[in-house]
N, C-alpha and C positions, 0 to 999 in steps of 0.2 A: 521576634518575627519581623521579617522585614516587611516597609508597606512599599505600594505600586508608586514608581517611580514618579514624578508629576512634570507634565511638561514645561519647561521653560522660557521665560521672556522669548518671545521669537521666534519658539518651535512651528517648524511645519506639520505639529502632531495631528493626524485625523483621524484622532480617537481612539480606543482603547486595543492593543493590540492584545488577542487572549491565545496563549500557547497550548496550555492544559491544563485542569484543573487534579488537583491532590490534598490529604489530608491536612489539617489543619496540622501546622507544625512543621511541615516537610519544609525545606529551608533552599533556595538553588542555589548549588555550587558555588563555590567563588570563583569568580575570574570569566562568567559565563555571559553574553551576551547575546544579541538576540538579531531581528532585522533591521533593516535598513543602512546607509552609507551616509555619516561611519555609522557601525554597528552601534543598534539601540542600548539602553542599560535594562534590565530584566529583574522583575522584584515578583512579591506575592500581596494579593489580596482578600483577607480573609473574611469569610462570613461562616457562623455557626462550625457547624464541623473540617469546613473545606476550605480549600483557599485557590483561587484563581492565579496561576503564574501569566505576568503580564506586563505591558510594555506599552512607551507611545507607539501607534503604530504611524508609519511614516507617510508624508505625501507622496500620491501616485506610486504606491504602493505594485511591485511585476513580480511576477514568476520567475525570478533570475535564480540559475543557480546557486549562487552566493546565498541569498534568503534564502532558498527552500533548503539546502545542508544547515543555514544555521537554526532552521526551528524547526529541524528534524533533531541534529547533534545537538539541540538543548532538550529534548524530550527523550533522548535515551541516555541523557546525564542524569536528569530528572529520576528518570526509572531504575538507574544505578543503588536509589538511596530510599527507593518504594515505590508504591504505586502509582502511576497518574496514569487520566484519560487525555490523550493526546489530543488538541483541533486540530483538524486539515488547516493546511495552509492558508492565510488567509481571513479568517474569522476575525472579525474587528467589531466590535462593540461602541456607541457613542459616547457612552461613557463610564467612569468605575461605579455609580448608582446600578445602572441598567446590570451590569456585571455583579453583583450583592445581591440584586432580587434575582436572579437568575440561579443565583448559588444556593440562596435558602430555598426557591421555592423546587431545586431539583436535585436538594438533600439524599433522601433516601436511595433515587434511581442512582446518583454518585456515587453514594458509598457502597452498596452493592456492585457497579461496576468496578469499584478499586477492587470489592473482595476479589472480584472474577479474575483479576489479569496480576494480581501480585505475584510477582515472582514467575510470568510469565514474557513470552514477547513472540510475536507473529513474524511469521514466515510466509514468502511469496512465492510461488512457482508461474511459471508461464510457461505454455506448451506452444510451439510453431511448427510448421509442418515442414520436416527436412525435405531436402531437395534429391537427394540421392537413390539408387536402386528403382529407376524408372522401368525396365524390363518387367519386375515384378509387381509394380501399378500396372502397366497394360495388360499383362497377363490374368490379375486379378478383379481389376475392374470394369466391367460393360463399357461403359460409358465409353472409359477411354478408350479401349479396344474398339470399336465402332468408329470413333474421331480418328483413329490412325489408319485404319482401314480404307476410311474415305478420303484423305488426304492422299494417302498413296496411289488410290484409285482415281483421284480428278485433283492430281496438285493445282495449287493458288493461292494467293494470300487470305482470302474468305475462310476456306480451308483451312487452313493453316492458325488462324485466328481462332478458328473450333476448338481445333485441337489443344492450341494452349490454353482454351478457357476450360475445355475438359480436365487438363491433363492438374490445373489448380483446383478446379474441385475435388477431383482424386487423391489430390495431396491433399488437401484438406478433411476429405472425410479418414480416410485412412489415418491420420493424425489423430484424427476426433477417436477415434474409436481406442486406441493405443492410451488415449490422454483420460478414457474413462476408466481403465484398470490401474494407472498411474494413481488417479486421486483416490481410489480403494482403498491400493496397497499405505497411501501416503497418510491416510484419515485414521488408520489404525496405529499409526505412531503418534495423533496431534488428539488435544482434549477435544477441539471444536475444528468446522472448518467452515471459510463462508464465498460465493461466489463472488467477486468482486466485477467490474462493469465490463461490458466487452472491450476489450483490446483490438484494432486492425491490425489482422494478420496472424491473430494468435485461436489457438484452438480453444485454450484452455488459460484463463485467470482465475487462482484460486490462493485464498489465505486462511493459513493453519495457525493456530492458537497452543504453545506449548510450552511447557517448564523451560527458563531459561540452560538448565543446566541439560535438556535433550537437544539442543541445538546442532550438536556436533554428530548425533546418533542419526538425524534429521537430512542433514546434509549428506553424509554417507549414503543414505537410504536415496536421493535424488541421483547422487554419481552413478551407483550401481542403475538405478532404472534408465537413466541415460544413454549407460555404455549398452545395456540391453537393446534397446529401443531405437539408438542410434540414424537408424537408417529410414525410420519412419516419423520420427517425432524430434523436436531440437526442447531439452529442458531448461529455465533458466529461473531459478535461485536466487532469491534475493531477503535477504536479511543477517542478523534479526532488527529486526525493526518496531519502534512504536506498537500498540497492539491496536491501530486505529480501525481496522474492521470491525472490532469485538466491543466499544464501547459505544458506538452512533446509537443514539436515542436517548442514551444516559441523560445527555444536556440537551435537553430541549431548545430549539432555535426559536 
């Protein structure tokens, strides 16, 4: 079993970077590396049943693309070879102590969570309110029929500022409503599903929990309600991916 890498005469290491935790034995990949510039080296840190995959984590530590693909693309290498609960970006620890008591004292929750997501991996949807087929917003919703009425009837920019604040809630609610038979029809294909935080701009963020191998049944099922919905609703797809909705709580902060 490999142990946590330790930092070096010199490092600007600030402390313990923790990617995900996995069963005791699970081994990461070779040739896999982790955040920061240059890229970190990525080991495991074992306590009891579990073991922490983990890293220095670096000085001034950002959101760069570059990090967030590599400790995303190391936890679905991870998942390649079993199960792990993913951290969000981010999570850094002071040190590998604090990271061992953390692992024994949140045994049980762990390893339940491994049960739950093995051989799974989550899926994203997000729903946005198309822009198209304006006629049949006006036609169907008050609101905006009212704001166009009145704009015709006393043009101005006032006016007119109505109207397109109208005419975004129309889009919006008419989305909304599209985006609640969407996750219906979409929850009947996935084991679990969970809301994920508001999005600006979006109707609908939602993450679905399924067998790796439905992914492709999964996706389908999104194109068709797309091409359906098209003119009311924009869908957008994104995985598979880590299954980090489905494990929060496991590891206690």
């Amino acid at each position: 079993m490999a142990a946590a890498p330790q930092p070096t005469p010199g490092s600007t290491a600030a402390g313990v970077y923790v990617y995900g935790v996995v069963r005791a034995g699970h081994r990461v990949p070779p040739g896999r590396t982790g955040v920061g510039e240059p890229p970190g080296r990525v080991g495991t840190l074992p306590a009891g049943e579990l073991a922490a995959v983990v890293g220095d984590a670096p000085d001034r530590l950002r959101a760069k693309r570059r990090d967030l693909l590599a400790h995303q693309d190391l936890a679905l290498a991870l998942a390649a070879d079993g199960p792990v609960l993913p951290m969000r970006f981010g999570m850094v620890a002071p040190d590998e102590e604090s990271v061992r008591r953390q692992l024994l004292s949140s045994q049980e929750d762990c390893l339940a969570a491994l049960r739950r997501v093995e051989g799974r991996v989550e899926m994203n949807v997000k729903a946005i309110p198309a822009q198209g087929d304006l006629e049949s917003l006006v036609r169907e919703d008050p609101e905006v029929g009212r704001a166009r009425a009145a704009a015709r009837g006393a043009p101005g920019y006032e006016a007119s500022v109505r109207l397109g604040e109208a005419v975004a809630r129309g889009l919006a609610r008419r989305a909304a409503a599209v985006a609640s038979g969407v996750v219906t029809e979409l929850s009947a294909l996935a084991e679990a599903r969970v809301a994920g935080p508001e999005v600006p701009g979006c109707v609908l963020n939602a993450s679905f929990l399924l067998p790796r191998s439905a992914t492709g049944r999964f996706g389908e099922a999104v194109g068709r309600l797309a091409a359906r919905h098209g003119t009311r609703v924009e869908l957008r797809l994104t995985g598979p991916l880590p299954c980090y909705s489905f494990v929060e709580g496991a590891w206690a902060s």
